[in-house]
C-alpha positions in Angstrom: 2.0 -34.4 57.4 3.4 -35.3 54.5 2.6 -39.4 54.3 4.9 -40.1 51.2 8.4 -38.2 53.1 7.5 -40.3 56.0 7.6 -43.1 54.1 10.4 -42.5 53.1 12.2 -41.6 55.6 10.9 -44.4 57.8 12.1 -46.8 54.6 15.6 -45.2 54.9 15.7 -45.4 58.9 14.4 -49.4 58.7 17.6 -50.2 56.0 20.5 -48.2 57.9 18.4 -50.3 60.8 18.6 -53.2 59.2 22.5 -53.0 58.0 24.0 -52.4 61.2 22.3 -55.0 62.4 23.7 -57.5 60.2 27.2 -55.8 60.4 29.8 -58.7 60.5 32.1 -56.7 63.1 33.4 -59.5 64.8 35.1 -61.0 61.2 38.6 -60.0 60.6 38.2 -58.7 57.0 35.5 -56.4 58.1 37.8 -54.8 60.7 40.5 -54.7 58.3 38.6 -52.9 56.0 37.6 -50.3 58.7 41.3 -49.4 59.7 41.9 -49.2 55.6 38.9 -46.8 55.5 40.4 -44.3 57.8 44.0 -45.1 56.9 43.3 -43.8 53.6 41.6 -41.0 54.6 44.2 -39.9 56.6 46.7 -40.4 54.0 44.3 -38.2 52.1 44.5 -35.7 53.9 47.9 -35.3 54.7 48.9 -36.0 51.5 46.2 -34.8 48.9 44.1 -32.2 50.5 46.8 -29.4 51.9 49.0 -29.7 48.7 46.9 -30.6 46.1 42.8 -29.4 46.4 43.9 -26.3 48.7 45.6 -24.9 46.1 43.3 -25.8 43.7 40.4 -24.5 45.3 42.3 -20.5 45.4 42.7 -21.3 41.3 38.5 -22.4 40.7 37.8 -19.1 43.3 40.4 -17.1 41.1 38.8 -18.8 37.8 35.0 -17.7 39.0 36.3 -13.4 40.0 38.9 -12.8 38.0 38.4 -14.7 34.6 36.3 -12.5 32.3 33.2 -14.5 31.4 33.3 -12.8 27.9 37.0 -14.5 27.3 35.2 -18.2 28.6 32.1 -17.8 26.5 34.5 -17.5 23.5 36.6 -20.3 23.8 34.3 -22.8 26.1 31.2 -21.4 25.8 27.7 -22.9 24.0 28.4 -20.5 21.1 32.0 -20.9 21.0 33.7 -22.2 17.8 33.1 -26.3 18.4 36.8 -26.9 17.1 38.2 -24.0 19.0 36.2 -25.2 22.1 37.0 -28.9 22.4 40.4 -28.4 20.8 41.3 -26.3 24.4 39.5 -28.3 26.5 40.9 -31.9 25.2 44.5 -30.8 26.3 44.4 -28.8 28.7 44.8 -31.1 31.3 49.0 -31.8 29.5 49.9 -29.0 31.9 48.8 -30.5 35.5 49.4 -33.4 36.9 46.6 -33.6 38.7 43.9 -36.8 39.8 39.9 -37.0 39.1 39.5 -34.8 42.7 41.9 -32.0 42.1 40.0 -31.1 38.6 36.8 -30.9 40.1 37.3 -27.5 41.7 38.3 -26.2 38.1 36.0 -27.6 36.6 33.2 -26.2 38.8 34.7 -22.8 38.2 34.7 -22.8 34.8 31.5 -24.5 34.3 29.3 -21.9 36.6 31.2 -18.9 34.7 29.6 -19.9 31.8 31.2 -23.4 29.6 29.0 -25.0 27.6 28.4 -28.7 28.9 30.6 -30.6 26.4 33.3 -28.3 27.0 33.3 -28.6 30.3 32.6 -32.0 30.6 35.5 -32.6 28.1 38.2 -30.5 30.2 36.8 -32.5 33.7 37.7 -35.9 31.9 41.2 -34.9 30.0 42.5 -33.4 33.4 43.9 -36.0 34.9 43.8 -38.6 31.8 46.2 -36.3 29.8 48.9 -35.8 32.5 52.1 -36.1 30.4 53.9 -37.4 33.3 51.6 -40.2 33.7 51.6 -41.0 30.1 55.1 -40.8 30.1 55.8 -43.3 33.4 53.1 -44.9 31.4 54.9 -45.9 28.6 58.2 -46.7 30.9 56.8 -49.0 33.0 54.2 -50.8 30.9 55.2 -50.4 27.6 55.4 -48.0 24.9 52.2 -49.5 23.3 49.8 -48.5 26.1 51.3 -45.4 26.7 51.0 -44.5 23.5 47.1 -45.9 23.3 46.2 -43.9 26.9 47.9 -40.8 25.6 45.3 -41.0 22.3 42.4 -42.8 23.7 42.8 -39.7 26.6 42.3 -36.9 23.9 40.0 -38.7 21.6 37.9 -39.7 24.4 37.3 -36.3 26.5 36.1 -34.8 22.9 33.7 -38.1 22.2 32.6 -37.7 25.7 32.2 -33.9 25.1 30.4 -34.2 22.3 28.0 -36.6 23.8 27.2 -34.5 26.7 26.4 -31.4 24.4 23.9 -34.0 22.6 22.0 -35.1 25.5 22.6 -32.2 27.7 23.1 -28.9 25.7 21.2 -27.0 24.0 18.7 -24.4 25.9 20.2 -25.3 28.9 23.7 -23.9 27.8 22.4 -20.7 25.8 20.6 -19.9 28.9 23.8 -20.0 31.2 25.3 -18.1 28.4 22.7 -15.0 28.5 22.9 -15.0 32.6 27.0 -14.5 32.6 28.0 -10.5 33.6 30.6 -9.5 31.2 33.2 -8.0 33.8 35.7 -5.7 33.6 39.1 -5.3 35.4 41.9 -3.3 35.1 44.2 -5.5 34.5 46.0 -6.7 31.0 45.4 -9.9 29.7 49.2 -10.7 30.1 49.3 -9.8 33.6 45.9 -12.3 34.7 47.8 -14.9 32.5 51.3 -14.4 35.0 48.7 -14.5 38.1 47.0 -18.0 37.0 50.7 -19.1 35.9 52.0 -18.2 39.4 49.0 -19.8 41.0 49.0 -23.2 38.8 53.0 -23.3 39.6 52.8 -23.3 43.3 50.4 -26.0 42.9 52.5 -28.5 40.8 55.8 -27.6 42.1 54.2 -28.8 45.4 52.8 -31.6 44.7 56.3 -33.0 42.5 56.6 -36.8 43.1 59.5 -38.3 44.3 61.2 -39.6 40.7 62.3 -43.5 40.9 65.8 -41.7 39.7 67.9 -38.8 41.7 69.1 -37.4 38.1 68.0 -35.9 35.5 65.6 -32.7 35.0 62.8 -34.6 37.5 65.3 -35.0 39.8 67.0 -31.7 40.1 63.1 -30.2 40.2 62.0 -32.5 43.3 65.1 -31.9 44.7 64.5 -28.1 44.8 60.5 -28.5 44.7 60.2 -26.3 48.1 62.8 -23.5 46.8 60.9 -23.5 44.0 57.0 -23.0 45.4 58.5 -20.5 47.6 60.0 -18.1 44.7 56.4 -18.7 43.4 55.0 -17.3 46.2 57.2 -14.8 46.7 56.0 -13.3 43.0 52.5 -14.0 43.8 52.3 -11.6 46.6 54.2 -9.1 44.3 51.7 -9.6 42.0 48.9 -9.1 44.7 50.6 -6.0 45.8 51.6 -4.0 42.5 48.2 -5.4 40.0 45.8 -6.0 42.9 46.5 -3.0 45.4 46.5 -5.8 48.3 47.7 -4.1 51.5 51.7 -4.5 51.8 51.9 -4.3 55.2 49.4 -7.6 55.1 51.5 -9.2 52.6 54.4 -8.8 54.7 53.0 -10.0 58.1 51.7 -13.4 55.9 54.8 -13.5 55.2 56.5 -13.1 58.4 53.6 -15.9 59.8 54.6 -18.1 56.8 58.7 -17.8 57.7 58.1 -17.9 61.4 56.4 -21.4 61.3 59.8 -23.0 60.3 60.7 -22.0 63.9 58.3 -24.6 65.3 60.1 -27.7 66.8 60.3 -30.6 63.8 58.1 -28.5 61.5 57.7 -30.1 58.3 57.2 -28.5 54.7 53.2 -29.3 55.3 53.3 -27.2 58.4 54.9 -24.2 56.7 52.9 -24.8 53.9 49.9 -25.1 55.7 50.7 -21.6 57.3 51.4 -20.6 53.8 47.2 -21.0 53.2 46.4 -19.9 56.2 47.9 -16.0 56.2 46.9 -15.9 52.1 43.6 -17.0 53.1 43.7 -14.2 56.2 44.8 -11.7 53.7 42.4 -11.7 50.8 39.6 -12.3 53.4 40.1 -8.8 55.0 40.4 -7.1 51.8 37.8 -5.1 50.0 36.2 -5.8 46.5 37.1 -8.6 44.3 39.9 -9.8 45.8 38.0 -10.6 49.0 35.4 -11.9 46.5 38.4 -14.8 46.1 38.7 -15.5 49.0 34.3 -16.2 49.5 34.8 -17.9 46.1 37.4 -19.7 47.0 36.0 -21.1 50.2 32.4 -21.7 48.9 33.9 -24.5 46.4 35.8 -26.0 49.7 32.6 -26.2 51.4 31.0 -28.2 48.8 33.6 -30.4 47.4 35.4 -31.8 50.6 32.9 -32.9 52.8 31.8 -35.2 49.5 35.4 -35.6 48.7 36.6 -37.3 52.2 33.1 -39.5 52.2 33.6 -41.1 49.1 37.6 -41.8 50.8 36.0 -43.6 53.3 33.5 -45.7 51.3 36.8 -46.7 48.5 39.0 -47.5 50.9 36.3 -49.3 53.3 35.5 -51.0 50.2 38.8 -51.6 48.1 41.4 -50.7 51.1 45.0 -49.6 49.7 47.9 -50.3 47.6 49.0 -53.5 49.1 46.3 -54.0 51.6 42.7 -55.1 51.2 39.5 -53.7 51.6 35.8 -55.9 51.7 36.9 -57.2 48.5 39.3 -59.5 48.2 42.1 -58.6 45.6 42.5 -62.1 44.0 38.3 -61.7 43.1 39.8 -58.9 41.2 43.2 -60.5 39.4 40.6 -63.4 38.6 38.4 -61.1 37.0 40.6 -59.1 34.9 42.6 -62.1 33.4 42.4 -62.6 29.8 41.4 -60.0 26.9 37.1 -60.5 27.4 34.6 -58.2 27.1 34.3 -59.1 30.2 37.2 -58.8 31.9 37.3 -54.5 30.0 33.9 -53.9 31.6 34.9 -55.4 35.3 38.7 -53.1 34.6 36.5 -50.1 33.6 33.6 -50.5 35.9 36.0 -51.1 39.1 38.5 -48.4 37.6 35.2 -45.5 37.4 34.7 -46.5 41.4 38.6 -46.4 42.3 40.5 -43.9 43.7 43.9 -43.1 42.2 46.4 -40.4 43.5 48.2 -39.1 40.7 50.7 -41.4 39.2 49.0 -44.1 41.8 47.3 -45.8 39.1 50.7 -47.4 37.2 52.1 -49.2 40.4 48.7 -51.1 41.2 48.2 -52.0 37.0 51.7 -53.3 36.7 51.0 -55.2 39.9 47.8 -57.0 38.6 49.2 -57.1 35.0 51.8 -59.6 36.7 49.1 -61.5 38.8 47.7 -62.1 34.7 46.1 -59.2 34.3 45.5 -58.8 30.5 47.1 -55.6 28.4 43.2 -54.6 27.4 41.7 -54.6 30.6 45.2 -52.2 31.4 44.1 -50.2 29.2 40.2 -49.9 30.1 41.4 -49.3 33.5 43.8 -46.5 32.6 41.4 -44.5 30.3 38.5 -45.1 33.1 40.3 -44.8 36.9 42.2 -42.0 36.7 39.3 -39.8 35.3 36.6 -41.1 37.2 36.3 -42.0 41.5 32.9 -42.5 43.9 34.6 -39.3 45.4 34.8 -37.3 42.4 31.4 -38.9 41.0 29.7 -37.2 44.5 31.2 -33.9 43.8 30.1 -33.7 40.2 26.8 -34.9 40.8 26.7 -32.0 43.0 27.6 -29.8 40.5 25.9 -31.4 37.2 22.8 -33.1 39.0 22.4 -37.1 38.8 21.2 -37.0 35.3 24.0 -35.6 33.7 26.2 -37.6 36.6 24.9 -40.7 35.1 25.9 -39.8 31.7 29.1 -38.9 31.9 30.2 -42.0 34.1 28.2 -44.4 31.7 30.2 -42.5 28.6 33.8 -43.4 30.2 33.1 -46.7 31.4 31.5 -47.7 28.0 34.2 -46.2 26.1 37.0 -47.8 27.8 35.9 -50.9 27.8 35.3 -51.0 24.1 38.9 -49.5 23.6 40.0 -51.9 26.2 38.7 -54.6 24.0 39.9 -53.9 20.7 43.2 -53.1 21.9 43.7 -56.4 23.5 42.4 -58.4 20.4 45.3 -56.0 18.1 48.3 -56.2 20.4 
């Protein structure tokens, strides 16, 4: 027997003991905050998982087969060109409009193929801090002086955060990932895998187009025509498959004929037919041979990982913090009360609560502009901007996973610092 894992394990059996115990079930807030748990899990998974991560789980699996390792070693990798490297990684994120949890399937992908730390680390934050339609409702709704500071701040800081990470965490460590990665092979132009991921990164944000506050205009007549749209996308992708992949037509066409049939089904909705969508690709690639197959156990393996840590760390934020408009364990006036003012103070409480918040995309703006008029100051805005939508307890779980606890720690310390400092100074300027 092991005396010091008993130990331990008896210390962790006597506090779970010891806090359900104490629960205060019988209070209202505490049942509240229950329902709000699930509530937002649900929510989550109707709305963020199918349309959003599922999608983005088939890109990281495509990222980790068909990606040549050579082609990320000399743009992301430890002996990349540093301006090269942080230049791609700081804006990469402009072209999806994605949250803190859909990036972390990418960025697992291209981190195990072979990115150096900073890189990496640099392309997890500016994901979903450089979405240009956030910086752009941004700017709308707040004013053009914090957009214009969260759209900077966003690409200054993923390369400051980069560059940090390389310092403490690169080195060997990176050079040694390096020398392990195969350089593969395909036979396939780089023009044609650049049409695959483009096909594959459409369907996932012409799915997941929000509803525009205005029924005109370009975002309009996009959202309007969102599901015509991901299905033309789809259509090409198993063309793709077929003529540059040698997937199995008849396959193709019987996913198809699945994926057309479900609209059949009694009050079907686009999540349904989407969903069946998934579920013949996913049948598909799994029965094929070789690397496309090798997606599909790619694909699957990040799934695995990331959403059991994913929906957990839904259920601890909204069990804590509740939803828009509804309140979790804490009260939302300790929070208006907080952030008041330009302090120090009040840009570490924004950024601190921010890193442990979960924000769907585009989320974030609605519940700022709320608190900015409960006297909210336009720093703490800010700090909150630069550090919520890059950072969540979900998305802190799943990089952990990925990084280890050390390099976890880092990283979250890095934003929240950052932010509040930028918070701070921006507050005392404007």
């Amino acid at each position: 027997m092991d005396l010091r894992k008993e130990i331990k394990a008896i210390s962790i059996a006597a506090v779970v003991f010891i806090l359900f115990y104490n629960l205060p079930a019988e209070t209202e807030r505490f049942r509240g905050a229950a329902v709000e748990a699930f509530a937002l899990a649900k929510w989550y998974a109707r709305e963020h998982v199918l349309l959003c991560l599922i999608p983005a789980f088939f890109i990281a699996g495509a990222i980790a087969v068909f990606i040549n390792s050579a082609a990320i070693m000399k743009y992301l990798g430890a002996g990349a060109n540093r301006v090269v490297a942080y230049g791609v990684a700081s804006v990469s994120g402009g072209i999806l409009a994605v949250c803190s949890c859909t990036i972390l399937p990418l960025f697992a992908g291209i981190y195990r193929m072979g990115a150096g730390i900073g890189p990496a680390t640099a392309f997890l934050y500016s994901g979903p801090a450089i979405n240009i339609l956030a910086v752009s409702l941004t700017a709308s709704v707040l004013g053009a002086e914090i957009g214009i500071a969260r759209a900077v701040g966003a690409v200054v800081f993923s390369i400051v955060i980069g560059l940090f990470m390389e310092l403490f965490h690169g080195g060997s460590e990176d050079k040694g990932r390096a020398a392990q990665m195969p350089d593969v092979e395909d036979g396939r132009s780089a023009w044609q895998n650049i049409v695959y991921f483009a096909l594959l990164i459409l369907i996932l944000v012409s799915a997941t187009l929000a509803k525009p506050d205005e029924t005109g205009g370009l975002s309009g007549l996009l959202y309007a025509n969102k599901w015509a749209l991901t299905i033309i996308f789809a259509v090409s992708l198993c063309a793709v498959l077929y003529g540059w992949f040698g997937v199995t037509l008849w396959k193709l066409a019987a996913g198809a004929g699945f994926t057309a049939s479900s609209y059949l089904i009694p009050g079907a909705s686009e999540q349904v037919v989407f969903s069946a969508g998934v579920i013949a690709l996913s049948v598909v690639i799994a029965t094929e041979k070789g690397e496309v197959r090798e997606w599909f156990e790619q694909s699957w393996g990040f799934a695995r990982q990331i959403l059991p840590l994913l929906l957990a760390g839904v259920l601890i934020a909204g069990f804590l913090l509740g939803r828009v408009g509804n309140e979790g364990m804490i009260p939302s006036e300790w929070v208006s009360i907080s952030l008041g003012g330009e302090s120090l103070r009040a840009n570490f409480i924004a950024s601190f609560a921010g890193a442990f918040m979960y924000f769907a995309t585009l989320t974030e703006i609605p519940i700022i502009q709320g608190l900015m008029d409960n006297g909210m100051g336009k720093g703490p805005a800010l700090s909150l901007l630069l550090a919520g939508p890059a950072l969540s307890l979900p998305n802190m779980l799943v990089i952990r996973s990925v990084l280890g606890t050390k390099k976890t720690a880092t990283f979250v310390l890095l934003v929240v610092v950052m932010a509040t400092f930028s918070g701070y100074i921006f507050g005392k300027i404007f």
